[in-house]
C-alpha beads as a LAMMPS data file, in Angstrom:
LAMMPS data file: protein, C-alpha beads

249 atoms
248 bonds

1 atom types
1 bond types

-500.0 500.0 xlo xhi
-500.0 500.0 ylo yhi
-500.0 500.0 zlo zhi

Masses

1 110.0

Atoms # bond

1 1 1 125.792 -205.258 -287.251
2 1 1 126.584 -201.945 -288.744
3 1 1 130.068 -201.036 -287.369
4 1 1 129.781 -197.521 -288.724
5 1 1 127.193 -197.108 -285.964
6 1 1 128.126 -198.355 -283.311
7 1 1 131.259 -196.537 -284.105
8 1 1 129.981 -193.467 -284.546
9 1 1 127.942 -193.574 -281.385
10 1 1 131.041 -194.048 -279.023
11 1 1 133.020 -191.747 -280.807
12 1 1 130.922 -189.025 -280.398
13 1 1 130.187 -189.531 -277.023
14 1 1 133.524 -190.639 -275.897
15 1 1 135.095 -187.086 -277.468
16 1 1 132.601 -185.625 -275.057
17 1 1 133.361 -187.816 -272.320
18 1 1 136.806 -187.159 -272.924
19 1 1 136.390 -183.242 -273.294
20 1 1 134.902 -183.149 -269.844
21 1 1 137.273 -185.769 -267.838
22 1 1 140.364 -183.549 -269.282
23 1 1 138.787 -179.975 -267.532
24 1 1 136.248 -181.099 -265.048
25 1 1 134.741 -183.445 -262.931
26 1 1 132.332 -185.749 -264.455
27 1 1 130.271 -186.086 -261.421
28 1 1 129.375 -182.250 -262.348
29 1 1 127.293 -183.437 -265.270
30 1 1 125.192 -186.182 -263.766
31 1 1 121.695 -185.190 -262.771
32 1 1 118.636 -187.644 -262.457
33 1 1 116.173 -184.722 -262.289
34 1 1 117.625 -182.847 -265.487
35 1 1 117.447 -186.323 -267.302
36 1 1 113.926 -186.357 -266.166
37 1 1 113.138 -183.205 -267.236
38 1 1 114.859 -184.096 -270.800
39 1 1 113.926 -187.394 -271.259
40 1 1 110.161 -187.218 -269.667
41 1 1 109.470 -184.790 -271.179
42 1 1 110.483 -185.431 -274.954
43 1 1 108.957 -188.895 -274.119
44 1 1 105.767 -187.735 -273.126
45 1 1 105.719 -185.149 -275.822
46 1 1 106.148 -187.509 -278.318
47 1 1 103.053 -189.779 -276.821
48 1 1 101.251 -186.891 -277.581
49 1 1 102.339 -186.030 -281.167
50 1 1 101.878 -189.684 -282.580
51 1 1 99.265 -192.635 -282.403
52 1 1 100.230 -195.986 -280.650
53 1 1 100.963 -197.468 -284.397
54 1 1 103.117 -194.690 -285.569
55 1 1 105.142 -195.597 -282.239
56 1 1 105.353 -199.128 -282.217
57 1 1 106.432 -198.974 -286.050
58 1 1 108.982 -196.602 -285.254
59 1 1 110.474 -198.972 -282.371
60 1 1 110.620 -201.322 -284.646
61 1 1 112.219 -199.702 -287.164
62 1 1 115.052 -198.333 -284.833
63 1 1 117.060 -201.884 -285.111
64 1 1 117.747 -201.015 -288.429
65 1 1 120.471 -198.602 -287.122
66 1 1 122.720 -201.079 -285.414
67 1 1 121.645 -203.977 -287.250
68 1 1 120.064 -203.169 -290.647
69 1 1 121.726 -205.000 -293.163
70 1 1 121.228 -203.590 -297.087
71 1 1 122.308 -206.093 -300.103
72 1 1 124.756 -204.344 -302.132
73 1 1 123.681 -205.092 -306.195
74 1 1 126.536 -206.705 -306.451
75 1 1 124.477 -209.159 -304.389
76 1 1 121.245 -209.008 -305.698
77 1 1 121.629 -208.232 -309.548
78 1 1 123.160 -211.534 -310.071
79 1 1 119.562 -213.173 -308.505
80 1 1 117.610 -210.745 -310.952
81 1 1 119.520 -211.522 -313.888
82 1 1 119.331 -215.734 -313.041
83 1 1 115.491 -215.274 -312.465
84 1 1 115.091 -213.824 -316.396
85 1 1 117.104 -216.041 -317.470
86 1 1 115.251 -219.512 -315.364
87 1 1 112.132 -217.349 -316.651
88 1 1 112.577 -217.464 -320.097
89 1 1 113.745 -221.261 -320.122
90 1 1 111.807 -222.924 -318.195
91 1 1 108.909 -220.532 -316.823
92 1 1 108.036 -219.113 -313.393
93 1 1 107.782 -222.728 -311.885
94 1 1 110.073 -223.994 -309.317
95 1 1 111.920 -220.437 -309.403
96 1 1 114.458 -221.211 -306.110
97 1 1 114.898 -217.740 -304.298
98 1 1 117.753 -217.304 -301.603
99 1 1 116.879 -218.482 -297.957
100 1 1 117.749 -215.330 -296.606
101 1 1 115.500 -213.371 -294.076
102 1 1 115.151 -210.441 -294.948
103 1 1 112.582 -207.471 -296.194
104 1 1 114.089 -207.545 -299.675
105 1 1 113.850 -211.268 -299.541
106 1 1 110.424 -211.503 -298.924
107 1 1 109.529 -208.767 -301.420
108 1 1 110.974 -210.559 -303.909
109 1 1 109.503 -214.271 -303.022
110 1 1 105.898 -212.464 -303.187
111 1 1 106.876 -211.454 -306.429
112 1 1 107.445 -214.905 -307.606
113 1 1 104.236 -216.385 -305.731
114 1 1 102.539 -213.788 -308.095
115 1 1 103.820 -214.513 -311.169
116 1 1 103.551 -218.146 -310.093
117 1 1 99.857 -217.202 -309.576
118 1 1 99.115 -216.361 -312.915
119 1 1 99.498 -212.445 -312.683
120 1 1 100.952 -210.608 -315.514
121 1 1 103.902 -209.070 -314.890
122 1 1 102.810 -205.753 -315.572
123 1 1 99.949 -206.137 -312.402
124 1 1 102.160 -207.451 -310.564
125 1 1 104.786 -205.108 -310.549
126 1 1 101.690 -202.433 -310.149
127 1 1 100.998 -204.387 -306.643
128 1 1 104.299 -204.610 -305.673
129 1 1 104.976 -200.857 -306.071
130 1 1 101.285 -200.039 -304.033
131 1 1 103.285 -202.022 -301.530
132 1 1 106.393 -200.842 -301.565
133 1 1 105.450 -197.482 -301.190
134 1 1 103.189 -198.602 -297.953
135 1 1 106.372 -199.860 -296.521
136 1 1 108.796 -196.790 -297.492
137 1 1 105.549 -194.373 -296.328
138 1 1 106.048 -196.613 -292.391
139 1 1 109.531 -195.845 -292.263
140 1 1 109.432 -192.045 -293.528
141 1 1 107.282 -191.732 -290.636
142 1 1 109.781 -193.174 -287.922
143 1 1 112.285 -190.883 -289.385
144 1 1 109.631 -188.193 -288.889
145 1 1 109.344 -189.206 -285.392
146 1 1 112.866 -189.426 -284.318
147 1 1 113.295 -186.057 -285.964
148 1 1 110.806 -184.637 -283.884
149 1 1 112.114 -186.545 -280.947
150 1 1 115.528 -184.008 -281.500
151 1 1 113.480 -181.003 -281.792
152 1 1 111.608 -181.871 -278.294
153 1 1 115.083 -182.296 -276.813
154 1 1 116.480 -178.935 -276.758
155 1 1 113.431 -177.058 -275.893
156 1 1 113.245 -179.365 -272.898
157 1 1 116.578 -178.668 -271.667
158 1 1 115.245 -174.660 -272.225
159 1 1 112.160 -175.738 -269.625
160 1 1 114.677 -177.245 -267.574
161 1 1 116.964 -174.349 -267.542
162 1 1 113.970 -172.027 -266.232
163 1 1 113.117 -174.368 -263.728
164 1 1 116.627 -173.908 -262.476
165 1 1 116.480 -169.857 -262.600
166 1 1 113.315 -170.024 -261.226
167 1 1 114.686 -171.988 -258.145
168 1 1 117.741 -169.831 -257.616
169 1 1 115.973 -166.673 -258.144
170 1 1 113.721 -168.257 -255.462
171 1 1 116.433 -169.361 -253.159
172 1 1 118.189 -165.959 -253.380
173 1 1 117.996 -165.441 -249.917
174 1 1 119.707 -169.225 -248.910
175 1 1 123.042 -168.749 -251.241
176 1 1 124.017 -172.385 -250.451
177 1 1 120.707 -173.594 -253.067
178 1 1 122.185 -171.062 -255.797
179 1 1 124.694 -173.798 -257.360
180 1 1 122.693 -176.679 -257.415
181 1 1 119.987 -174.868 -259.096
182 1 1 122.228 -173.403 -261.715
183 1 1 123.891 -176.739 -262.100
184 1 1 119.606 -178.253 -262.848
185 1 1 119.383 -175.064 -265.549
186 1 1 122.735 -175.980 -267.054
187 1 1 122.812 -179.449 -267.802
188 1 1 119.186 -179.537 -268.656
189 1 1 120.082 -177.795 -271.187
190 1 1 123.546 -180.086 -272.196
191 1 1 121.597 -183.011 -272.075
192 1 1 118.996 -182.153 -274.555
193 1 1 121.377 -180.581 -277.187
194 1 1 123.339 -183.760 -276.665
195 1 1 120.884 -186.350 -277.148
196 1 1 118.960 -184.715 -279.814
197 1 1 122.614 -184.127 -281.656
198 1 1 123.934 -187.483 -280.915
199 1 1 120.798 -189.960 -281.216
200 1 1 117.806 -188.594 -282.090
201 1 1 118.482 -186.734 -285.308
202 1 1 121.385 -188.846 -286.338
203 1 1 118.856 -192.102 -286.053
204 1 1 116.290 -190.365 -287.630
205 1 1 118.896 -189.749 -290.742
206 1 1 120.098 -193.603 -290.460
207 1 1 116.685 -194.851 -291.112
208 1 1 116.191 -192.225 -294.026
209 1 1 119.542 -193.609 -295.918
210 1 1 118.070 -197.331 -295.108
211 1 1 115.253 -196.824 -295.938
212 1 1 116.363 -194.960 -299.564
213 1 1 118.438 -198.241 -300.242
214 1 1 115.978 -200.165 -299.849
215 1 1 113.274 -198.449 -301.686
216 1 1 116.057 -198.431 -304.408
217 1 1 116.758 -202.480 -304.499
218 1 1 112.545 -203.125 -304.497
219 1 1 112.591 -201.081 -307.253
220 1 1 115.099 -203.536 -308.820
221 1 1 112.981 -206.264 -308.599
222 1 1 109.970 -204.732 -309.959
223 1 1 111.880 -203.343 -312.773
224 1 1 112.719 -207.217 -313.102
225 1 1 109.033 -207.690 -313.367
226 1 1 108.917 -205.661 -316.612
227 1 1 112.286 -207.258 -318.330
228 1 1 110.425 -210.479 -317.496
229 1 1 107.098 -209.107 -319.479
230 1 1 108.933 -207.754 -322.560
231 1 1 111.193 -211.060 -322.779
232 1 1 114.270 -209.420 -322.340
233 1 1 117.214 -210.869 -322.574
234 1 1 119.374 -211.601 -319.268
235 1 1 122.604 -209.944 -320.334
236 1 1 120.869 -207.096 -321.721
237 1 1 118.764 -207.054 -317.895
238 1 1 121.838 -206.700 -316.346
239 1 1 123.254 -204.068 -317.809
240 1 1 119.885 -202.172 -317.517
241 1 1 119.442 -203.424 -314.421
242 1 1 123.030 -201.885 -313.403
243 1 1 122.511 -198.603 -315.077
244 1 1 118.798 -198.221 -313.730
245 1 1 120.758 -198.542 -310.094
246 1 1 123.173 -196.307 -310.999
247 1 1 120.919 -193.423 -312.487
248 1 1 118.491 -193.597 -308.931
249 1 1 121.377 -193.319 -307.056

Bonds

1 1 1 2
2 1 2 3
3 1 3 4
4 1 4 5
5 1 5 6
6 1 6 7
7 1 7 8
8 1 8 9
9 1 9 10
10 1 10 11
11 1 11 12
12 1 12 13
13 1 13 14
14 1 14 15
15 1 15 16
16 1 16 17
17 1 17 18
18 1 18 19
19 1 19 20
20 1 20 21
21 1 21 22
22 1 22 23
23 1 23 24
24 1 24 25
25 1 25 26
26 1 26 27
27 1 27 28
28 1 28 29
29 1 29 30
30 1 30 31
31 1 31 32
32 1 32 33
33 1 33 34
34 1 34 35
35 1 35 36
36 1 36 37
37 1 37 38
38 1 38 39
39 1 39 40
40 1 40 41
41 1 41 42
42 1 42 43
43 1 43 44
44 1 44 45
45 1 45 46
46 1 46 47
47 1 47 48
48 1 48 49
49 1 49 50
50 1 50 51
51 1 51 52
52 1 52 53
53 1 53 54
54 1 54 55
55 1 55 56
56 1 56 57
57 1 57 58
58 1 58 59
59 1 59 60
60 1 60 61
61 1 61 62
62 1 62 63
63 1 63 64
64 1 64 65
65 1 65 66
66 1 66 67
67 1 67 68
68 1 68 69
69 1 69 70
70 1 70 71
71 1 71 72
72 1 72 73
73 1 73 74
74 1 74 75
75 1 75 76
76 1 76 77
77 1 77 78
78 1 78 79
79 1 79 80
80 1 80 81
81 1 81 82
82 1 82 83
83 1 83 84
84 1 84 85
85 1 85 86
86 1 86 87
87 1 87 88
88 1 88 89
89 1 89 90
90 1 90 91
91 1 91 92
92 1 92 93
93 1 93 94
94 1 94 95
95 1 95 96
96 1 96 97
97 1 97 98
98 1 98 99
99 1 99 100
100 1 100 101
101 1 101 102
102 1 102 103
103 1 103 104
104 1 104 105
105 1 105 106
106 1 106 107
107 1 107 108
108 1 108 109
109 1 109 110
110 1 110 111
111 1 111 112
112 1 112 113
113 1 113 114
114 1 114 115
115 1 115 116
116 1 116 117
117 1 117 118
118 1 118 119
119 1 119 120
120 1 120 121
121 1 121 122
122 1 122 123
123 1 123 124
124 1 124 125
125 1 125 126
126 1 126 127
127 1 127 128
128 1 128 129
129 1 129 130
130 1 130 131
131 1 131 132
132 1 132 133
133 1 133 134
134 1 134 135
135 1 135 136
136 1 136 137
137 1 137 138
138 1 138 139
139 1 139 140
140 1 140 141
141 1 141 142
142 1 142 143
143 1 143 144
144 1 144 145
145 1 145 146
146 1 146 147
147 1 147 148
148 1 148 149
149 1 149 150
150 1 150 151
151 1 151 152
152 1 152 153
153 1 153 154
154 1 154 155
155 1 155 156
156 1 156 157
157 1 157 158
158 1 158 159
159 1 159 160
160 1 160 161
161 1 161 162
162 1 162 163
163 1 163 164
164 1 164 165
165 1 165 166
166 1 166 167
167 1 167 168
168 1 168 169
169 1 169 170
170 1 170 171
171 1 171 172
172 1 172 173
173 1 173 174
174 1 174 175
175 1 175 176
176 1 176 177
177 1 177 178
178 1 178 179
179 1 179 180
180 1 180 181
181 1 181 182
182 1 182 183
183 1 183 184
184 1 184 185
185 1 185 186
186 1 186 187
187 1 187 188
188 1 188 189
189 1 189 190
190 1 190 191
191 1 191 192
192 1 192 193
193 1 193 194
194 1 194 195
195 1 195 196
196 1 196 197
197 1 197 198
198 1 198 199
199 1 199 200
200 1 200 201
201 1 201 202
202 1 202 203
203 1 203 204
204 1 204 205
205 1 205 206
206 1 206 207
207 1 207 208
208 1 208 209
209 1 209 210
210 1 210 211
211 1 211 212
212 1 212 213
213 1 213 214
214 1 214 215
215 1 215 216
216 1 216 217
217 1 217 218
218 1 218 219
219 1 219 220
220 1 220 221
221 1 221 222
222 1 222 223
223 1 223 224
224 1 224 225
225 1 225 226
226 1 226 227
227 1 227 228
228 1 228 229
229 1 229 230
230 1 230 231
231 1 231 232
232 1 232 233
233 1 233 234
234 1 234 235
235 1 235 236
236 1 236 237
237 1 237 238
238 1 238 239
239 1 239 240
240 1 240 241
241 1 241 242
242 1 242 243
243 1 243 244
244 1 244 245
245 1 245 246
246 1 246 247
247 1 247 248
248 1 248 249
């Protein structure tokens, strides 16, 4: 669970919440047909702007806010540097990788399978970068999405605050229909600055840090690929290993 998240999220909402309750009713700022407006349409938008992959991958890819879990090196160097080392004994048989499930995990366990397979390490790290771009290339495009998802926002509170003039301009003549309609064309407009500031964009900039780190710990292992190919020795990996981390960062 990433606490910074979950933090964040009722933080920034609960300043809000608390910014109201202290000068005005909250009551004022509830509206099913403005979060309609908002939500319908940035939904239906958003059907329109992306295929039925691009959506379900971004779905699944929205966990990784709350949940996403990235291996510090401190973590995963250590595995690297044992793997040379078993390597260079003993060979690529029985290699024992971490029962952890996980992306990285599993990136790294097809690595071994290939290697096991009788790939050189040099093709091998050549398919494992195809396929770690493919992976990096799914999650740019949630980000993409949820960015867009934020843009839609805003201009759909804008719709909703003309359908609100356009009512009370309309009911001009009845001036008991002129506050509800200006309350519709007001907090239209609140809700989509607030969801595109508070989930939309801010998930769509989660995933791109995620995703970075993890781009930048595949990289480690295919990098481990190539010590593994020139024979290098495991102290020496490390400290590359650690300075190649440190120079992508």
């Amino acid at each position: 669970m990433k606490i910074t998240s979950i933090f964040g999220l009722l933080f920034g909402f609960g300043l809000v919440f608390v910014a109201i309750y202290s000068k005005g009713n909250i009551s004022d700022f509830i509206s099913p047909s403005s979060l309609l407006i908002v939500f319908g349409g940035t939904l239906g938008a958003t059907m329109l702007s992306f295929n039925y992959d691009q959506l379900v991958t971004a779905v699944r890819a929205f966990p990784v806010v709350f949940i996403g879990k990235t291996s510090h090196t401190d973590d995963l160097i250590p595995i690297m540097v044992e793997l040379i080392k078993h390597v260079r004994i003993e060979g690529v048989g029985n290699i024992e990788i971490p029962e952890e499930d996980s992306d990285r995990m599993a990136f790294l366990r097809k690595a071994m399978e290939l290697l096991e397979d009788g790939f050189e390490p040099d093709v091998a790290a050549q398919i494992l970068k195809a396929e770690s771009d493919t992976i990096a290339a799914k999650y740019r495009m949630s980000e993409r999405l949820f960015n867009v998802m934020g843009t839609y926002t805003p201009l759909f509170g804008l719709l909703g605050t003309l359908i609100g003039l356009i009512i009370m301009l309309s009911s001009v003549s009845d001036p008991m229909a002129i506050p509800g309609a200006m309350a519709v064309a007001l907090i239209t407009t609140f809700y989509g600055v607030l969801f595109s500031a508070m989930i939309f964009r801010p998930v769509a900039a989660k995933i791109r840090a995620w995703n970075y780190d993890e781009i930048m710990l595949r990289e480690l292992i295919i990098e481990t690929l190539v010590y593994i190919a020139e024979g290098t020795n495991s102290s020496v990996a490390q400290e590359r290993l650690l300075s190649y981390y440190q120079t992508k960062r």
